[in-house]
N, C-alpha and C positions, 0 to 999 in steps of 0.2 A: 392442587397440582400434586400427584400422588409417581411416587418412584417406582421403577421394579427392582426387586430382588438386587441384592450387592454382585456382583460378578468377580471374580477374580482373574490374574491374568500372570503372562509370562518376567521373566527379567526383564530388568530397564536396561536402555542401552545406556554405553560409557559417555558421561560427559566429554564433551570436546572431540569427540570422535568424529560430527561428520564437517566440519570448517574447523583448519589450525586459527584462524584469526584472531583478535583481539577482541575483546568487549569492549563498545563503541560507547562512552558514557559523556552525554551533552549535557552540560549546567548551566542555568541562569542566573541570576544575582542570588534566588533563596533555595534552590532546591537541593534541601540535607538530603531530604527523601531518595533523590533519584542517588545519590552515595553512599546511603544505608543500602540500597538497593545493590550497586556494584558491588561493595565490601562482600555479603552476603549471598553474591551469583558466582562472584570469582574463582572462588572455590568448588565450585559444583560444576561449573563450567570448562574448569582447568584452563581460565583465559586469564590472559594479563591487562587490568583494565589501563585505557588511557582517554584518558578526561579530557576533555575541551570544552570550551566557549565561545560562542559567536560575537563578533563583533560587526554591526552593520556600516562598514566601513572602510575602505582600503586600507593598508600596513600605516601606522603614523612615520610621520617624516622623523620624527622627536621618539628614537627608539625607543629610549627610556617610559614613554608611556606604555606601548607593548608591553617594555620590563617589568613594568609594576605590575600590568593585567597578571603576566605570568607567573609574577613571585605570588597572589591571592592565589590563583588558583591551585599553586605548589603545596601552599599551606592548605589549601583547603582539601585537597587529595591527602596529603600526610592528616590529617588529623583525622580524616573517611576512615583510610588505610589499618590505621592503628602502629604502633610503635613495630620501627625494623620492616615497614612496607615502602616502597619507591614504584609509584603509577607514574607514567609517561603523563605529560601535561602540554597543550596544545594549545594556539591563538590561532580560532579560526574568522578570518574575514569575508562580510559580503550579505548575504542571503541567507537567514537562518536553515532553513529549510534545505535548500543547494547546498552549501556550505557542507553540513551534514552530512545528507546523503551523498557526496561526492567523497569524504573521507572516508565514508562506510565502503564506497565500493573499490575505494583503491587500498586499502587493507584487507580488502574479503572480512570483515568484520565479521565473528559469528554472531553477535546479536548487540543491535541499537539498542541505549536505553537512555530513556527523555522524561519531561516531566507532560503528566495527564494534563492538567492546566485546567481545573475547574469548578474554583470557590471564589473567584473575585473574577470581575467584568473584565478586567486586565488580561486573565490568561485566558480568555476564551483564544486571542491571538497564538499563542503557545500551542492551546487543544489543534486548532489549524494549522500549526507550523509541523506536528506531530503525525496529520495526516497527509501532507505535501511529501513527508519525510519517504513514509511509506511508498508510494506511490513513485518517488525519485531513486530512494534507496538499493531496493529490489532484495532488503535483507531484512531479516527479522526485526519487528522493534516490539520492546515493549514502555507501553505509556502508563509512567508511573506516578499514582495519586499520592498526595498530599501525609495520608497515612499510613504507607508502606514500612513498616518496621521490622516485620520479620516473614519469614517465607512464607508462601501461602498456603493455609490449610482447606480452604474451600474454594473450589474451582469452578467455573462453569464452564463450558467448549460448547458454542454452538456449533452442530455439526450435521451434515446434510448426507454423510455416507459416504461419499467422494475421495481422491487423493488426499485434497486440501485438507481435507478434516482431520486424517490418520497425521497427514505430515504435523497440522499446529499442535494436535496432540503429542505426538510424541516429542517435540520441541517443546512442550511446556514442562516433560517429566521431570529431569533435572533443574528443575527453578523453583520447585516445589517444597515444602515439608515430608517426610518419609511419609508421615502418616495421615497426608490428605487424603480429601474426598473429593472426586470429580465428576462434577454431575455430564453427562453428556446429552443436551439438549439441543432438539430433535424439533423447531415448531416450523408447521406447514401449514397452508390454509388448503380448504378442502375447495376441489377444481367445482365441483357444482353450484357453490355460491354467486363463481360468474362465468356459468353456463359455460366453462370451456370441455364438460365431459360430466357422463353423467354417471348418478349418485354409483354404483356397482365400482368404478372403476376407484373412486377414494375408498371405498370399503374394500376392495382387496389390497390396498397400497397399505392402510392401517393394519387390516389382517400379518403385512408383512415386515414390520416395525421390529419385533421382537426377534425374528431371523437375521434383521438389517443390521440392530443393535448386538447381539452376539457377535456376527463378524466384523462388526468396526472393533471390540474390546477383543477380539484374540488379534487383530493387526495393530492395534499401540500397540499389547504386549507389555501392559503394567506392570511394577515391580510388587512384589507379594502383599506388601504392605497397604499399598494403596486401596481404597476404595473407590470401587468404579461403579456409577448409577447411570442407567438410562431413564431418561425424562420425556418421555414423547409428548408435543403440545398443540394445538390449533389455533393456528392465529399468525398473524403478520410474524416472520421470524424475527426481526428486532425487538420491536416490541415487547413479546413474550420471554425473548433470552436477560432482556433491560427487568422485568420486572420479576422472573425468577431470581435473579441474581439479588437484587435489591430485598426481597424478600426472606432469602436466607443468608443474608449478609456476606455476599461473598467477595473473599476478597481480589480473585483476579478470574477476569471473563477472557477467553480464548477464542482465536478465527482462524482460519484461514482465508486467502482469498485468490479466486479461481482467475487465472491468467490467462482468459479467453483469448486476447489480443491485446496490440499495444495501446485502445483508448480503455480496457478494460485496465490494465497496470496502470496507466498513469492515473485514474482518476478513484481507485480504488473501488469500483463500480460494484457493491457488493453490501451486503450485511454489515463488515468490518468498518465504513465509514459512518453510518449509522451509531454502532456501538460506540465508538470513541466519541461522537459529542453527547449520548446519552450517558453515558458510564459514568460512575462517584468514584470507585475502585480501580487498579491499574488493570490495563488490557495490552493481551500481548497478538500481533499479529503476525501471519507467516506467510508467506508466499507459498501455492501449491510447487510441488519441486519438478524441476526444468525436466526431468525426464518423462513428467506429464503432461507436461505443457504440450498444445497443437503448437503446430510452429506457423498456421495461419493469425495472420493478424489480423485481418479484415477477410467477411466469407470470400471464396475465390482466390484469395491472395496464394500466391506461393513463396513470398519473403517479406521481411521488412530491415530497413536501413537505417538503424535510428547515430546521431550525430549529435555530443555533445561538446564539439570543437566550436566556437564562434569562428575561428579563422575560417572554418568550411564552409558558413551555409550561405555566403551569397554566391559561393559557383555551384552550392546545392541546389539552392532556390534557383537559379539563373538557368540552370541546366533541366531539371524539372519542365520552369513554363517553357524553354523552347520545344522539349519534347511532348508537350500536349498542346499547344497553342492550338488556340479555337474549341477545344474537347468543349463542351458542356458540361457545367459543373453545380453542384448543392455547398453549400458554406454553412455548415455549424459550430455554435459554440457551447462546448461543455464546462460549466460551473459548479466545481464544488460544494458552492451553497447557492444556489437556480438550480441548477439541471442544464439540460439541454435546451437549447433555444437556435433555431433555426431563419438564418439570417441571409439567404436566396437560395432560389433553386432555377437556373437555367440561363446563368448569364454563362458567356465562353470565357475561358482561362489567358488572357491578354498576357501577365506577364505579372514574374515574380521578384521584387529584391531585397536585401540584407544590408543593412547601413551598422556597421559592427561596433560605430563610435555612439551611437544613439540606443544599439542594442533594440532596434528600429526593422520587423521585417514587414512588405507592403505586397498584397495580393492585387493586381489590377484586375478584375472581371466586366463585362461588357459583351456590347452585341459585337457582330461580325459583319464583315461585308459593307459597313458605310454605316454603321445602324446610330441612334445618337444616345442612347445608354450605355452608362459607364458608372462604377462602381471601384472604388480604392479602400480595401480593407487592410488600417492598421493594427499590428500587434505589435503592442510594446511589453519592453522586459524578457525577450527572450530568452528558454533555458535549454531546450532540447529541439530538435528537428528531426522527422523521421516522413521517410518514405516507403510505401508499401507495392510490390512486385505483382501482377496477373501471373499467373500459369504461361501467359502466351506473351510475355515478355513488357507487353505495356504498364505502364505504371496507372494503383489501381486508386490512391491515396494522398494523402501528404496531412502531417501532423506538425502542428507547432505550439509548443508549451508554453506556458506561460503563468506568472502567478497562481493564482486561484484557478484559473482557466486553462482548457486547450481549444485549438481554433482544429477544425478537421475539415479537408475540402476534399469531397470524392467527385467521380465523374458520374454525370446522369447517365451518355450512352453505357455505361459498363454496367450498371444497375436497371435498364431496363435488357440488355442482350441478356442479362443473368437471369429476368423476370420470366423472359418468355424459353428462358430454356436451352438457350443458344450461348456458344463462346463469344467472347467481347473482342 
């Protein structure tokens, strides 16, 4: 796997410049790492780190046990810290993952940082809580291994040329060692292998590699120091980015990930979810930036309504199934660790409700007209509800979050009016 030539590039931009926030820093029982980590962004970052901890469990009745959780973690930020530092310190309750990401978005946090969770059976739950996080957050995290001790000097950024790519690049600048090296790796598979175009058209996309690569390194805009390589590869992009990394020892792999829509955001549907359970070393993720972003969430849409109030969603829900009852509808479900799996396609939308004490929502689908098919799909643990807009005003979607999972119910006639070409 051979490099081109070192590039060079413009100033770095100012830490802390584009989110005033806080550095968002989640602890678990052992992770010094992810506070060697804070102590050490702090400063680069020009954020004020405030440490918390989850607790899977409502506030205790018997405050004083909160007070103790509290007084460990005070001690455990002062001694991060180092002598004459004072970090904010936090008891967070409920859903590791939620929890989180709910505090990240109501601080504008400029960047989550968590532990990677991947040397004992144990944290592989952690590695999953860290890609929920992602996907709930909507803010930078970075997932920090076990050996994170001092900034990073070898970098990898998988990057595809795109927004995303510039943006996690240049989010990683300041998190780095002056005098890193950043490899910017580049792997594609070639379209000929499964006949989707043929062999001329990958050989001019190769041909154009080294022009793609110049213009992504004058758009980070490296600081002088830095060393910036382009890596172009062939082959599954995770894959390829997991075993160059591992091969030159590096210590932090770089993504972005592309916010096509909202099952694309919540489920991190991307390269980036791959790298965090293949990765030894910390990985930092970014959201492409909002002024990228289509503002379609599903093709045709022209909005989406997303709701993380429980008080809301059974006049959300309620309101929804009266406004398509009968439609004909597809039911899937998206798993973070399955995929996709598809669980009917052509029962009508009966009726939708929210039970808020059971945290209980129930899809009823079925025939019409008298028919004696009927179908009641539970989701339990809900955390987010969202609805997606037509152009022509009908509703085109409905999303509901959930653990590991989202449950996504579209309408068939709007997917076939869209098949043949026609408005829904």
């Amino acid at each position: 796997m051979g490099t081109t030539p070192t590039t060079r590039a413009r100033a770095a931009p100012t830490p802390g410049s584009e989110h005033a926030g806080p550095l968002l820093v989640a602890v678990g029982a052992h992770d010094d790492s992810v506070l060697v980590a804070a102590r050490l962004l702090a400063p680069r970052l020009g954020a004020t780190p405030t440490v918390v901890t989850v607790v899977d469990a409502p506030p205790a009745i018997d405050e004083s046990s909160d007070g103790d959780a509290l007084d460990g973690l005070r001690r455990r930020a002062r001694a991060a810290g180092g002598a004459g530092t004072e970090w904010s310190v936090e008891l967070l309750h409920g859903r590791a993952a939620r929890a989180i990401a709910r505090a990240a978005r109501a601080r504008t946090a400029r960047l989550v940082v968590m532990g990677l969770g991947r040397h004992r059976a144990t944290d592989r739950l952690f590695g999953e809580t860290a890609l929920r996080t992602i996907r709930l957050a909507r803010r930078p995290v970075l997932a920090v291994s076990p050996r994170f001790r001092a900034l990073p000097r070898c970098v990898v950024a998988a990057v595809d040329f795109g927004a995303a790519s510039v943006a996690a690049v240049k989010a990683t600048l300041p998190l780095i060692a002056d005098d890193a090296t950043v490899y910017l790796v580049h792997a594609w598979e070639r379209a000929e292998r499964t006949r989707r175009a043929p062999p001329a058209r990958d050989d001019a996309y190769e041909r154009r590699l080294p022009e793609l690569f110049a213009q992504l390194a004058r758009e980070i805009a490296a600081p002088p120091g830095l060393a910036v390589r382009a890596v172009p590869l062939v082959g599954k992009p995770a894959e390829e980015v997991l075993v160059f990394a591992e091969g030159h020892r590096a210590d932090l792999i770089v993504c972005g990930t592309h916010v096509r829509g909202f099952v694309d955001r919540l489920l991190v549907r991307s390269v980036a979810s791959e790298l965090l359970r293949g990765a030894t070393c910390s990985v930092l993720v970014t959201a492409e930036p909002s002024a990228a972003e289509p503002a379609q969430a599903e093709p045709g849409a022209a909005s989406t309504y997303e709701s993380h109030a429980p008080g809301a969603w059974a006049a959300q829900l309620e309101g929804f199934a009266r406004r398509n009852a009968g439609r004909p509808t597809a039911l899937d479900i998206y798993d973070l660790r399955l995929g996709a799996q598809r669980q009917e396609a052509g029962y009508a939308l009966l009726g939708a409700t929210y039970d808020r004490h059971d945290r209980r929502a129930e899809l009823m689908l079925g025939d019409t007209g008298g028919g004696t098919r009927h179908l009641t799909h539970t989701v339990a643990g809900v955390e987010a509800v969202a609805t997606a807009t037509a152009p022509d005003g009908r509703d085109a979607a409905l999303w509901l979050t959930h653990d590991y999972q989202q449950t996504l119910l579209t309408f068939t006639d709007t997917n076939a009016a869209r098949a043949r070409g026609e408005s829904p």
